[in-house]
C-alpha positions in Angstrom: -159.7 10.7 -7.8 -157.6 13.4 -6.0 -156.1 15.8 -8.5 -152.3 16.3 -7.8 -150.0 19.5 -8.1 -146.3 20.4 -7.0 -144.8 17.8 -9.3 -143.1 19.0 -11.8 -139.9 20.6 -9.9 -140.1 17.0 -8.9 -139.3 15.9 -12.5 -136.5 18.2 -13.5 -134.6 18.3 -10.4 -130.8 17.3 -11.4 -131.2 14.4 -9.2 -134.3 12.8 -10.9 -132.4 13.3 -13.9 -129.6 11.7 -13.1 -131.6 8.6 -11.7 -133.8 8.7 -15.2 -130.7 8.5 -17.0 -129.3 5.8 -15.0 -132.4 3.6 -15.5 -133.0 4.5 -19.1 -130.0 3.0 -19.9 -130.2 -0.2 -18.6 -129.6 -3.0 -21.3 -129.3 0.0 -23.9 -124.9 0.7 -22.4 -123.5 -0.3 -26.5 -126.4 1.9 -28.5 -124.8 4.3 -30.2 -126.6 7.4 -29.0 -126.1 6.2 -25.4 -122.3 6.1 -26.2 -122.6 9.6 -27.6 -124.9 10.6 -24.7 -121.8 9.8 -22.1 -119.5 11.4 -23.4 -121.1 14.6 -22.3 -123.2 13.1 -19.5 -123.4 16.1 -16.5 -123.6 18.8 -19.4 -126.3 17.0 -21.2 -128.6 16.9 -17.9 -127.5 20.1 -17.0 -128.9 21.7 -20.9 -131.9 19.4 -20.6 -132.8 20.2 -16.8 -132.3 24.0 -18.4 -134.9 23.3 -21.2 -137.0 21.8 -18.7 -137.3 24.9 -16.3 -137.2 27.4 -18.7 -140.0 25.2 -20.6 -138.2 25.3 -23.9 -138.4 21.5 -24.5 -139.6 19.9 -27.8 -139.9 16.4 -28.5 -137.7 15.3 -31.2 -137.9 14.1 -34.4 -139.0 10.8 -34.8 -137.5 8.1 -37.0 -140.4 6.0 -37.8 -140.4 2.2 -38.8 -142.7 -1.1 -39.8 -142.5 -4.1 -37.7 -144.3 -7.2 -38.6 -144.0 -9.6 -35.7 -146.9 -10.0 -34.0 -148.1 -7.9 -36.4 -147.5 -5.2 -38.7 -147.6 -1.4 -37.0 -145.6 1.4 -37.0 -142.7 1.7 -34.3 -142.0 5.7 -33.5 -138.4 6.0 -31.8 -136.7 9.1 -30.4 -133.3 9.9 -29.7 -131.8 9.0 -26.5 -130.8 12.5 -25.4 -132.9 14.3 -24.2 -136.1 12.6 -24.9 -135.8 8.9 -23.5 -134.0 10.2 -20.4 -137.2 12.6 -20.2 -139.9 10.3 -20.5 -138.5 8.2 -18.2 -137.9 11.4 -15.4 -141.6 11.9 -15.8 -142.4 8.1 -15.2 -140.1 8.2 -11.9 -142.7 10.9 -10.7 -145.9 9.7 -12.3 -145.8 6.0 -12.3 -146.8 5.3 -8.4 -149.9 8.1 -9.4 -151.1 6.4 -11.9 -150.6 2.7 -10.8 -152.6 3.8 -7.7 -155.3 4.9 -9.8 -155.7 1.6 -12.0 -158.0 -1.0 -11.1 -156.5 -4.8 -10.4 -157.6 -6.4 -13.4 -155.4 -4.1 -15.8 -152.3 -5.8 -16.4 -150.0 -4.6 -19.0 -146.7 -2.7 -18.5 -147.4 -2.5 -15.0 -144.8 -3.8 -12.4 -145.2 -7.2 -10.7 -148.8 -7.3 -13.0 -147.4 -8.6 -16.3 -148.8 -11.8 -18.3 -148.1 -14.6 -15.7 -150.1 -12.0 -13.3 -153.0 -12.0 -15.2 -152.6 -15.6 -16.3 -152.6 -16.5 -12.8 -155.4 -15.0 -11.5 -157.1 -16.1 -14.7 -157.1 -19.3 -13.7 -157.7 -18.8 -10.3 -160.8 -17.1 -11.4 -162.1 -20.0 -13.5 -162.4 -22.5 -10.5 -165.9 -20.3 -10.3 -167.1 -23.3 -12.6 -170.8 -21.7 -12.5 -169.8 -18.0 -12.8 -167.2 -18.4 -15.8 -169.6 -20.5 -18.2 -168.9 -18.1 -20.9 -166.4 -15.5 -22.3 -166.7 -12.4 -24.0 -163.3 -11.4 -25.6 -162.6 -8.4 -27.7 -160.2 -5.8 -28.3 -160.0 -2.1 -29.9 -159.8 -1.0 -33.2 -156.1 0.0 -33.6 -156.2 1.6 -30.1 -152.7 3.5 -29.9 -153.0 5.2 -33.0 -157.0 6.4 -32.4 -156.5 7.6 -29.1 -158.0 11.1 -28.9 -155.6 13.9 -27.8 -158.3 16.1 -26.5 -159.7 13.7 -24.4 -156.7 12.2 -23.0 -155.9 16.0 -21.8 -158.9 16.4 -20.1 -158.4 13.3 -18.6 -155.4 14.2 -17.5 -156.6 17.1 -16.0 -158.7 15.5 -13.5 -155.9 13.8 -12.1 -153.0 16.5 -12.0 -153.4 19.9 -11.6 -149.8 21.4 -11.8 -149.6 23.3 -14.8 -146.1 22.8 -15.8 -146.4 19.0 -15.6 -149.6 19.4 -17.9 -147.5 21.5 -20.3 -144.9 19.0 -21.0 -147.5 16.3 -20.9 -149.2 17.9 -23.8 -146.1 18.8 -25.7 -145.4 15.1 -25.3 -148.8 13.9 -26.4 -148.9 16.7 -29.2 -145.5 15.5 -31.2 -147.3 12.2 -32.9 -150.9 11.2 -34.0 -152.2 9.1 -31.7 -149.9 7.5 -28.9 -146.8 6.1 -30.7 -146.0 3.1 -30.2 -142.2 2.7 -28.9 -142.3 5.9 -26.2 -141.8 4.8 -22.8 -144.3 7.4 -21.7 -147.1 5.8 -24.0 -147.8 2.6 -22.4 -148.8 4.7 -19.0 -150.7 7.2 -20.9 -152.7 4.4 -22.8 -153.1 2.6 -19.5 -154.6 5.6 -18.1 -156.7 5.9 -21.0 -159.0 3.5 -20.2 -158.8 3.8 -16.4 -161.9 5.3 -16.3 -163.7 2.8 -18.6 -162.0 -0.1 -16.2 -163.6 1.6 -13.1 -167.2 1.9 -15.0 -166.9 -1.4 -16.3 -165.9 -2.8 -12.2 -168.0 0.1 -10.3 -171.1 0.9 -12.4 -171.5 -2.6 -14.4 -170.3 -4.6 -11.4 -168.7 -7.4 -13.6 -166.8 -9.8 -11.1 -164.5 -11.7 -13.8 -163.3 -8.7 -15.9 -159.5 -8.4 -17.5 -157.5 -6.1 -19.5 -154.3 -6.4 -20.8 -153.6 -3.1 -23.2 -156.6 -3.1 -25.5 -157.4 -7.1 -25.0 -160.5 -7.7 -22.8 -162.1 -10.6 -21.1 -164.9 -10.6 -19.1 -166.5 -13.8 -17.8 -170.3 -14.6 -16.8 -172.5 -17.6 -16.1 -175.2 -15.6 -18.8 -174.5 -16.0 -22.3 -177.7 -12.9 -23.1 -175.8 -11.0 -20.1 -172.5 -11.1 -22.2 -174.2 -9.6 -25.3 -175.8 -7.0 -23.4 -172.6 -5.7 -21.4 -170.8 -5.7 -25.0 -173.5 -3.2 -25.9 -173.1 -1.1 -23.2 -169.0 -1.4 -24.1 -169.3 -0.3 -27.7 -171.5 3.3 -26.7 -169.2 3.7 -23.5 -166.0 3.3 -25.7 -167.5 5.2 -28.7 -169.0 8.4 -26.8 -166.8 8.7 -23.9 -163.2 7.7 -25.5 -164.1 8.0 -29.5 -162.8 4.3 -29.9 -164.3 1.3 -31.6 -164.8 -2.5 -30.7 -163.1 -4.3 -33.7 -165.7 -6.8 -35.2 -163.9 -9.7 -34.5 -165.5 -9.9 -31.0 -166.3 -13.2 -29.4 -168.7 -14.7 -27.1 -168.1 -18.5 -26.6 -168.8 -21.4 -24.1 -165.2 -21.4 -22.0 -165.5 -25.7 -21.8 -165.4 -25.9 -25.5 -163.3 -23.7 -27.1 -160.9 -22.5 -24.1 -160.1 -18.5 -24.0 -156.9 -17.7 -26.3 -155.7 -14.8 -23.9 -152.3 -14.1 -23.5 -149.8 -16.6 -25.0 -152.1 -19.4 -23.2 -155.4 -21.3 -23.9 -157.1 -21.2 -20.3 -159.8 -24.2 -19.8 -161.8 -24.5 -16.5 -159.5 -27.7 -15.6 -156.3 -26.8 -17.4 -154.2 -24.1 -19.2 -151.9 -24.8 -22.7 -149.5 -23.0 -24.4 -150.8 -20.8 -27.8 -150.2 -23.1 -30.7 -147.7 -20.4 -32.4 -146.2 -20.4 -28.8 -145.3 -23.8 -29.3 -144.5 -23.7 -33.0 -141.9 -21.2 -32.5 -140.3 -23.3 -29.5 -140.3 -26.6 -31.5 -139.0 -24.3 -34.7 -136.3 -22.9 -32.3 -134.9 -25.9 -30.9 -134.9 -27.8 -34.2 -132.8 -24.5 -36.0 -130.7 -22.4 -33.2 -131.1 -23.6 -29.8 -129.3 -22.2 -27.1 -129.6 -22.1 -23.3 -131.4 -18.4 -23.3 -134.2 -18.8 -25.5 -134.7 -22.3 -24.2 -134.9 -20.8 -20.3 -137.4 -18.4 -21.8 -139.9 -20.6 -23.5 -139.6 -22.4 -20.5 -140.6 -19.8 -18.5 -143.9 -19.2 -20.5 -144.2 -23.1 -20.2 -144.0 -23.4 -16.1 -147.8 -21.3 -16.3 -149.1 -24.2 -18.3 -149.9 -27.7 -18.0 -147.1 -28.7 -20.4 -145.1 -31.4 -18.9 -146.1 -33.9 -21.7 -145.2 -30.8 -24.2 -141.9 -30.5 -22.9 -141.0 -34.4 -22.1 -141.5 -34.3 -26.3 -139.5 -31.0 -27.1 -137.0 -32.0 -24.8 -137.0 -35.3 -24.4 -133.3 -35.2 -22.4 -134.0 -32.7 -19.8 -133.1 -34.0 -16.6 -135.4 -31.0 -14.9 -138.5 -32.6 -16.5 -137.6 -36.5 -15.1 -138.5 -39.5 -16.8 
């Protein structure tokens, strides 16, 4: 991969600024430290694209919360000024240099490669009957919070090479343990974590069928023993090169008896179905506070899945699904 300099004037120019603020506040205009924020909107980016050049920027301090749906984890969140309207300066720079360096089968928080993406190509991969017998799945042991600071660095360092992008890149990655969950900036950075690993995995181990979404992986193989093995190979990769670990709940499973649970959906060699809590909390949702929102988006997950009989039952008076 070709290191890259010359960025970072890039990054604090007044313009970029301005654009990064314009973008991080899309769907955010009512919160309270937006409000605050433009009051003072030109002198704000004026004192933040000052702490930028003069390289006297610190991350703020984080307030720090538990959310429990899907599941429990701590949720870091910064202040909007001047640390949301950075991240995302940063992003309008980095994001084309890093999506270029991902391989096609990662998926998450990438543009136009999101869930239906992947689901798609999922299924277009499973019409290779003999190929996709069975599925490995697994995912890592609470991946944002063990990713390694030193090695993400060096990392980094093999992609960029301008030194004042690398300092606030570091200052960034230095403010939290791990990569916390809830910066803009950490989705790309995890992403990027395991580039490498996705190119080994494509490149060295040749796996054809192979998909990542954040830390969730399947891989698909006509060789149930050949599963096993590249699992093997995954747990030293992951454990000596990134300091990470497989969490034991790994699977490897015929795909025509059990389907692959992957991504909201239940993908089958001749079909695809909605996740069973998918459908709970539709039918739970429509029986206690429907409205025309929430309804368009379950729908929306549905129109990936063969769920015409599904919906016919959960709404039985929808003139979209017919008789």
């Amino acid at each position: 991969m070709k290191r890259k300099g010359n960025l970072y004037h890039k990054i604090i120019s007044i313009e970029n600024l301005r654009l990064a603020d314009n973008l991080a506040q899309k769907g955010k205009s009512k919160q309270y430290g937006v409000i605050l924020h433009n009051e003072r909107k030109e002198s704000n980016l004026a004192v933040l694209h000052q702490m930028l050049f003069s390289k006297i920027y610190h991350t703020s301090n984080y307030d720090v919360f538990k959310v429990f749906e899907p599941k429990e984890r701590l949720v870091y969140r910064l202040p909007y000024f001047p640390d949301r309207i950075t991240h995302h300066a940063i992003m309008n720079v980095l994001e084309p240099i890093f999506v270029a360096c991902f391989t096609k089968d990662s998926y998450s928080c990438i543009k136009k490669r999101g869930i239906h993406a992947l689901a798609n190509n999922l299924k277009t991969a499973l019409k290779d009957v003999p190929g996709t017998i069975y599925c490995l799945k697994l995912d890592i042991k609470k991946f944002y919070p063990s990713i390694d600071h030193s090695i993400l660095k060096n990392l980094l360092r093999k992609k960029f090479k301008d030194t004042d992008l690398l300092w606030l890149l570091d200052e960034i990655i230095d403010s939290a343990p791990g990569l916390p969950i809830g910066n803009y900036l950490s989705q790309y950075l995890a992403n990027f974590y395991l580039t490498y690993f996705d190119h080994w995995i494509k490149e060295v181990l040749k796996i054809k069928h192979y998909f990542r979404y954040a830390d969730d992986i399947v891989i698909l193989h006509q060789d149930k023993r050949q599963l096993h093995s590249i699992l093997h190979q995954i747990k030293l990769y992951l454990s000596s090169q990134l300091r990470l670990t497989v969490k034991e709940n790994y699977q490897v499973f015929p795909v025509a008896t059990r389907g692959i649970d992957f991504v909201g959906y239940v993908f089958f060699h001749t079909h695809t179905l909605l996740r069973k809590r998918i459908k709970q909390n539709f039918a739970r949702m429509l029986a206690n506070n429907p409205n025309q929102q929430s309804i368009a988006a379950y729908k929306g997950w549905a129109k990936h899945a063969d769920t015409h009989h599904l919906l016919k039952k959960l709404i039985p008076n929808d003139p979209i699904q017919g008789p």
